[in-house]
C-alpha positions as protocol buffer text, in pm:
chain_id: "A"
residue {
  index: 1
  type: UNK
  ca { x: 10936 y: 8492 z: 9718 }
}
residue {
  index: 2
  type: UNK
  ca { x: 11139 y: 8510 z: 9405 }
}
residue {
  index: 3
  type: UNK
  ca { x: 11448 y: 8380 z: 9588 }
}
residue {
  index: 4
  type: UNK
  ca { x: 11265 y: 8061 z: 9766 }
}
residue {
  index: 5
  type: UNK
  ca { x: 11344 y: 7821 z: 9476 }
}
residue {
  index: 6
  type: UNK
  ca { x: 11741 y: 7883 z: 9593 }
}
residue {
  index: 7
  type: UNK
  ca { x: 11639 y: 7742 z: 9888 }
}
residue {
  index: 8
  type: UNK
  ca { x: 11417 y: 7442 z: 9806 }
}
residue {
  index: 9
  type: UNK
  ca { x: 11114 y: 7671 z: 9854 }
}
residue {
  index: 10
  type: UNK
  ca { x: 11220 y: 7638 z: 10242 }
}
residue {
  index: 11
  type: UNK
  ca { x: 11148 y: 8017 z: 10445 }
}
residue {
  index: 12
  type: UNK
  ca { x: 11318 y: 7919 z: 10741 }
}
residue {
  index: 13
  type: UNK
  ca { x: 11631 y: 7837 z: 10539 }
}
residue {
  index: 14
  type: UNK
  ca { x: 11634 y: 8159 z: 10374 }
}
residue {
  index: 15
  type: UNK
  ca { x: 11551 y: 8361 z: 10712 }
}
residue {
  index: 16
  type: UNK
  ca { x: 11832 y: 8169 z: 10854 }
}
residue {
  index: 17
  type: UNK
  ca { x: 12059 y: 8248 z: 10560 }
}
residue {
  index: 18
  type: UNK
  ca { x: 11956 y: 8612 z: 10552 }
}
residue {
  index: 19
  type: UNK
  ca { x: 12016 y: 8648 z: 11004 }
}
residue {
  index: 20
  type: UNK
  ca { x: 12364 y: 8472 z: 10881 }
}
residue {
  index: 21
  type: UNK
  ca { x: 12423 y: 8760 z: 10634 }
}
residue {
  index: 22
  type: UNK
  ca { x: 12331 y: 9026 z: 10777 }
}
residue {
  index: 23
  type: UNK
  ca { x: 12536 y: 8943 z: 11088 }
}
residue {
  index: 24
  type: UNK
  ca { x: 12865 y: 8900 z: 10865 }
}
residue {
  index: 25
  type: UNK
  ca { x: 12815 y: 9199 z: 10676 }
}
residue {
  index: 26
  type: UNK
  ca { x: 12733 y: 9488 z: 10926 }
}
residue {
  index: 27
  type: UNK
  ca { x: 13041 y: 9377 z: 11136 }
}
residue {
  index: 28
  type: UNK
  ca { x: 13268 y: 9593 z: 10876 }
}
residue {
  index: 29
  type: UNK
  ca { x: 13043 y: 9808 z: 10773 }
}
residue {
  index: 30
  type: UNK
  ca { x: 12982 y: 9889 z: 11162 }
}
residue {
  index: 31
  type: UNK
  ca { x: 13394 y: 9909 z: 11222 }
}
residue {
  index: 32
  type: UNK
  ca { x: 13417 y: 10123 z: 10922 }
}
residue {
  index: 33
  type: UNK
  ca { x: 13151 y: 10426 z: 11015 }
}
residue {
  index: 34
  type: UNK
  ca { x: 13212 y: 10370 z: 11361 }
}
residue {
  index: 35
  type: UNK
  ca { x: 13518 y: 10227 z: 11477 }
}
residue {
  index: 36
  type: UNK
  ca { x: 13637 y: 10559 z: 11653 }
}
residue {
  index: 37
  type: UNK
  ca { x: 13361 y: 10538 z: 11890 }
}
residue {
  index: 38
  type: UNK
  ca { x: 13425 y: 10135 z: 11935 }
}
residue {
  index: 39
  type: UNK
  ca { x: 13697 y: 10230 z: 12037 }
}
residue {
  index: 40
  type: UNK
  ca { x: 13635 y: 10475 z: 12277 }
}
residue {
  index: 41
  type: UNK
  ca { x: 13415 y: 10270 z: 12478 }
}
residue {
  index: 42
  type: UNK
  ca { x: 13620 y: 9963 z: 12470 }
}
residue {
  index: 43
  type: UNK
  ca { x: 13717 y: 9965 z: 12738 }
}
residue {
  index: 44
  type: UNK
  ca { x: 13374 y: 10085 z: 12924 }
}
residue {
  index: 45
  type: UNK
  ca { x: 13072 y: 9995 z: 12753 }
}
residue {
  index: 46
  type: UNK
  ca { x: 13152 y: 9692 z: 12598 }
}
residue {
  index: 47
  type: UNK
  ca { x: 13270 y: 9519 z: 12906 }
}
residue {
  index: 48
  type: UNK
  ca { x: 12929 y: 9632 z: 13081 }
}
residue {
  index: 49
  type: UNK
  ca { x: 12651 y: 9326 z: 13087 }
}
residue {
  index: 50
  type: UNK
  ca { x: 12376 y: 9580 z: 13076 }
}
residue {
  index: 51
  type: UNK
  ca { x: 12544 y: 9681 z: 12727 }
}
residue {
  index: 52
  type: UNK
  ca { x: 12550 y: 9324 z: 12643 }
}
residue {
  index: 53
  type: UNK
  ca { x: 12192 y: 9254 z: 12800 }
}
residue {
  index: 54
  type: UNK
  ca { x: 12083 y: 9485 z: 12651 }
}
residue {
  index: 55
  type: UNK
  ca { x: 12207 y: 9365 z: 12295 }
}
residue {
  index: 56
  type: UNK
  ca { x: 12038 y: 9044 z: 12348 }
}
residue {
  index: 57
  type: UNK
  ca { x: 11739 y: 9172 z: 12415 }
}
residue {
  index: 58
  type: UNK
  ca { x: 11736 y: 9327 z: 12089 }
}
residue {
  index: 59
  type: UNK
  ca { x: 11879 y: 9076 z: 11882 }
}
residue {
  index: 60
  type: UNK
  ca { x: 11610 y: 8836 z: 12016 }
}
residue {
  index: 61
  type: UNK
  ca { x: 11342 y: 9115 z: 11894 }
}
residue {
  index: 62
  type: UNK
  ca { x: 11517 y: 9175 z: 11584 }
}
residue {
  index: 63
  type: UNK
  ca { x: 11504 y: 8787 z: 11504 }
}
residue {
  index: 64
  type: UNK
  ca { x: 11161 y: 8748 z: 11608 }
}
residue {
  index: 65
  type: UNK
  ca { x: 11032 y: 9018 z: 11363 }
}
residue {
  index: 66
  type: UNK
  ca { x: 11250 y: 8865 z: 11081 }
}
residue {
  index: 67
  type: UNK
  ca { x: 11013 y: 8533 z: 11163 }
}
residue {
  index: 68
  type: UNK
  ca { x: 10694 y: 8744 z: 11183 }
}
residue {
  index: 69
  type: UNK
  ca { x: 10823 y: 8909 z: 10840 }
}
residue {
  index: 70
  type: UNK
  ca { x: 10858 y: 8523 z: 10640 }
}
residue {
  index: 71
  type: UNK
  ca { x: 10505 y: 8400 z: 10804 }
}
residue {
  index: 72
  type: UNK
  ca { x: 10296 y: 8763 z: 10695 }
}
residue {
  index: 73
  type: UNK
  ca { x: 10468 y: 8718 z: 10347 }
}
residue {
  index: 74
  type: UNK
  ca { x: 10406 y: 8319 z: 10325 }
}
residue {
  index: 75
  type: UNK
  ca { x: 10036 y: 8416 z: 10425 }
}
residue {
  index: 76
  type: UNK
  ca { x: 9962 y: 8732 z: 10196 }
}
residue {
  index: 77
  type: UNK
  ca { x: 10267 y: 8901 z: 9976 }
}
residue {
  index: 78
  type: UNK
  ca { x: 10534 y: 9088 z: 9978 }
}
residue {
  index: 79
  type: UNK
  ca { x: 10324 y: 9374 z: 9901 }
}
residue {
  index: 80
  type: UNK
  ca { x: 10101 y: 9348 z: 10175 }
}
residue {
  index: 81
  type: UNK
  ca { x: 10412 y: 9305 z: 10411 }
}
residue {
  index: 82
  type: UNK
  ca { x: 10529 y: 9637 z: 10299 }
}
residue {
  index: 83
  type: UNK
  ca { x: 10242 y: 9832 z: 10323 }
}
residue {
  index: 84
  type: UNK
  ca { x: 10164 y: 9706 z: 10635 }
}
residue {
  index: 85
  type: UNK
  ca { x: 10516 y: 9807 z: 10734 }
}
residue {
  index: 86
  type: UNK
  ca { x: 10478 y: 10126 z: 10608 }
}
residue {
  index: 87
  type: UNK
  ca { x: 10106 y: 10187 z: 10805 }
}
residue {
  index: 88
  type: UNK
  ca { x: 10249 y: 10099 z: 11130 }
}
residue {
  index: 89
  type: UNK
  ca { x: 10527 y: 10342 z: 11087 }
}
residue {
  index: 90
  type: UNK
  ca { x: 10293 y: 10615 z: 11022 }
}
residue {
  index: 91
  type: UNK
  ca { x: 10062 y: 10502 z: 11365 }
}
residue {
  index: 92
  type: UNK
  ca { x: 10443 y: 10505 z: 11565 }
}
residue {
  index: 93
  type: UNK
  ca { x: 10473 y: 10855 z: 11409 }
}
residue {
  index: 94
  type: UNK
  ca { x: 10134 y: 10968 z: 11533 }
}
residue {
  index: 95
  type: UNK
  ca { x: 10201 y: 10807 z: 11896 }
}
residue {
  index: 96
  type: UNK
  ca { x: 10511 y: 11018 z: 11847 }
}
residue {
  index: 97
  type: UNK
  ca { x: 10326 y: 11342 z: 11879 }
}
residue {
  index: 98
  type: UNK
  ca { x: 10120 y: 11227 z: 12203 }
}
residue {
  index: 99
  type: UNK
  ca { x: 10386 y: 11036 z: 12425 }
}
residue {
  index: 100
  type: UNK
  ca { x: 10742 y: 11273 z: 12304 }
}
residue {
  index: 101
  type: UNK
  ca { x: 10581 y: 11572 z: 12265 }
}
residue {
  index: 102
  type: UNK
  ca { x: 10725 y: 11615 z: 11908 }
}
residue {
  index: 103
  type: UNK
  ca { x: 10570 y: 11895 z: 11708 }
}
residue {
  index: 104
  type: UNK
  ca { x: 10395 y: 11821 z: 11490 }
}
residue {
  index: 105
  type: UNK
  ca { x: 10413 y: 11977 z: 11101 }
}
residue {
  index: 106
  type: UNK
  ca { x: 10153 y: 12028 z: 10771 }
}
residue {
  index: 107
  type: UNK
  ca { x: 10386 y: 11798 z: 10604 }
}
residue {
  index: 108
  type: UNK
  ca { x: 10434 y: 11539 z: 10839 }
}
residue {
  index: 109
  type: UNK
  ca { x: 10070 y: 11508 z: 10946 }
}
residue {
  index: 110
  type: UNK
  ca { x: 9949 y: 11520 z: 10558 }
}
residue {
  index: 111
  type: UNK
  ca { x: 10212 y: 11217 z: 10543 }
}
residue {
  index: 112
  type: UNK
  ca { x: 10125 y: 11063 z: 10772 }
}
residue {
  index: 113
  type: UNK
  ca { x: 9697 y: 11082 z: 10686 }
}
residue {
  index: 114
  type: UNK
  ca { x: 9835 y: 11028 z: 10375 }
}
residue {
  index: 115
  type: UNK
  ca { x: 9992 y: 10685 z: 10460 }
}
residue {
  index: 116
  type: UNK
  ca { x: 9744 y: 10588 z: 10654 }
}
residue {
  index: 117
  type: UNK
  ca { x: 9465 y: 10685 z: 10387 }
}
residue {
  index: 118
  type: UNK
  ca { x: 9648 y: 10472 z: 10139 }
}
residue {
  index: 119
  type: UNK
  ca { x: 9660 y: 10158 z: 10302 }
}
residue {
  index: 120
  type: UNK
  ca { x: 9305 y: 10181 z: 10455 }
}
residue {
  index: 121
  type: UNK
  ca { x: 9203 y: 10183 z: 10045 }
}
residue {
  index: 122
  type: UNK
  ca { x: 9463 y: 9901 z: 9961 }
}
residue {
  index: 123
  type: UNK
  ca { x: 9314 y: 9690 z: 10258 }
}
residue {
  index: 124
  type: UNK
  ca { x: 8931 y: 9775 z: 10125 }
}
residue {
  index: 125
  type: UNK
  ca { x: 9056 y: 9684 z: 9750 }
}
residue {
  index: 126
  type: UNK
  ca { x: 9192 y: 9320 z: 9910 }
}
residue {
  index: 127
  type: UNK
  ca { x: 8869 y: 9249 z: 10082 }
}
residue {
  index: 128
  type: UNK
  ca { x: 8667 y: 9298 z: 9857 }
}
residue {
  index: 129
  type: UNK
  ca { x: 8893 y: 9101 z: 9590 }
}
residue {
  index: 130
  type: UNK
  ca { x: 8883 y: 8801 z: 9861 }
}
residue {
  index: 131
  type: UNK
  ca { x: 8529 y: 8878 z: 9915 }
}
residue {
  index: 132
  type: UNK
  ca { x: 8427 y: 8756 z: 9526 }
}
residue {
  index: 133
  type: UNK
  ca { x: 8697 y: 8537 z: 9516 }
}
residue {
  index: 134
  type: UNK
  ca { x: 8479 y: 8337 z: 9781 }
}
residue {
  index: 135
  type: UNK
  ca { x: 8130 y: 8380 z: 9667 }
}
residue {
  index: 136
  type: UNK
  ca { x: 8202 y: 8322 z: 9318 }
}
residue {
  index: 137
  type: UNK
  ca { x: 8083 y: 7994 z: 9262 }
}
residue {
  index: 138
  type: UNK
  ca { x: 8344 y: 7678 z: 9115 }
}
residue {
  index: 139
  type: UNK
  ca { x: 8236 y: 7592 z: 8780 }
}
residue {
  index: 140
  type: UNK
  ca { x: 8080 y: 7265 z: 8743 }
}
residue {
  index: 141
  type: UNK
  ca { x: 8308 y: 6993 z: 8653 }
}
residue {
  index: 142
  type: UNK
  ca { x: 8305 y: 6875 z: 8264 }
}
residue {
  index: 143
  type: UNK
  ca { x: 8067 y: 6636 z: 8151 }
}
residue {
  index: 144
  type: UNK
  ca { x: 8139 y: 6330 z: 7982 }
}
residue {
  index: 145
  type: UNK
  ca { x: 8162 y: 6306 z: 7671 }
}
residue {
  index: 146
  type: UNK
  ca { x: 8131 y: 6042 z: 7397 }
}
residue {
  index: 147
  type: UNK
  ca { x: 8212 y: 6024 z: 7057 }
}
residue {
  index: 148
  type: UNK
  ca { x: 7920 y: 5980 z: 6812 }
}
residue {
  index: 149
  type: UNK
  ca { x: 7941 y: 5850 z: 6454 }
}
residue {
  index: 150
  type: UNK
  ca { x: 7976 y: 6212 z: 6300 }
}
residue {
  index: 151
  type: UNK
  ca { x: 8316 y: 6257 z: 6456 }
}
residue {
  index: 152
  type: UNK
  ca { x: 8147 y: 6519 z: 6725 }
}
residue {
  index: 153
  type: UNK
  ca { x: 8100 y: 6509 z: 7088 }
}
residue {
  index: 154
  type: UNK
  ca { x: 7770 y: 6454 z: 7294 }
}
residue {
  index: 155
  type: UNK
  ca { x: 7655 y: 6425 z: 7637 }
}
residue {
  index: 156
  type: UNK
  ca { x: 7320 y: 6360 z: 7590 }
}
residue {
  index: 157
  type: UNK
  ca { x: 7212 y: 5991 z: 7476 }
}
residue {
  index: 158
  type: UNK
  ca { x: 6844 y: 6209 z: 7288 }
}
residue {
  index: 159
  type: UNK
  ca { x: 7091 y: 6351 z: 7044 }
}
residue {
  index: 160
  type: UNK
  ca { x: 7192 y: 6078 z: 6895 }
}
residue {
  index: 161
  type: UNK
  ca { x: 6842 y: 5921 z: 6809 }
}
């Protein structure tokens, strides 16, 4: 949100702009850390279309949750976005246990309750904030006013007699 005005307060500019980015920066950084193993499967892997099927598929994912990301920020915050985030980690984590088999630890679990036990308050704290925000009542629109010979204000014609 802080980098909208940049952009002319346009989010699918700056998702564009940010898809463009990160495109042109992980190519080095991806030849850099692994460039032996590019090069390994040069001639196998790459050439495969299931490799490259497969890489579509998950650019077209990766793209779609960058425009999920801009409309759950445009509709709540940043915040929000991030503790969402961070809660459906924790839920992938717990599937983790039942569907891998992973073995589970005291730390991990505590984590993970912990996680989970954190944004379950956050999300009470914004309904109820949303929940006073709508009941409260709009103040009633000013009066008008006229001026009176004393130089003060009055909305009521019996004050003046």
């Amino acid at each position: 949100k802080k980098i909208l005005p940049a952009v002319d307060d346009n989010h699918w500019r700056l998702t564009y702009y940010n898809n463009v980015n990160a495109s042109v920066l992980f190519l080095p950084l991806i030849a850099y850390f692994e460039g032996d193993i590019l090069m390994e499967s040069a001639s196998g892997q790459l050439q495969s279309s299931t490799f490259w099927s497969a890489m579509a598929v998950a650019g077209f994912f990766g793209f779609s949750i960058g425009i999920v990301t801009v409309l759950q920020i445009k509709a709540t915050s940043p915040l929000t976005h991030n503790i969402s985030g961070t809660a459906k980690a924790a839920v992938q984590s717990m599937m983790a246990f039942y569907i891998w088999g992973n073995e589970p630890t005291l730390m991990g679990v505590l984590g993970i309750f912990t996680v989970l036990g954190g944004s379950l308050l956050y999300t009470y704290v914004k309904m109820n904030e949303s929940k006073m925000l709508s009941s409260t009542p709009a103040p009633p629109p000013p009066a008008a006013t006229k001026p009176v010979e004393g130089g003060t204000e009055t909305t009521d014609n019996a004050e003046k007699a």
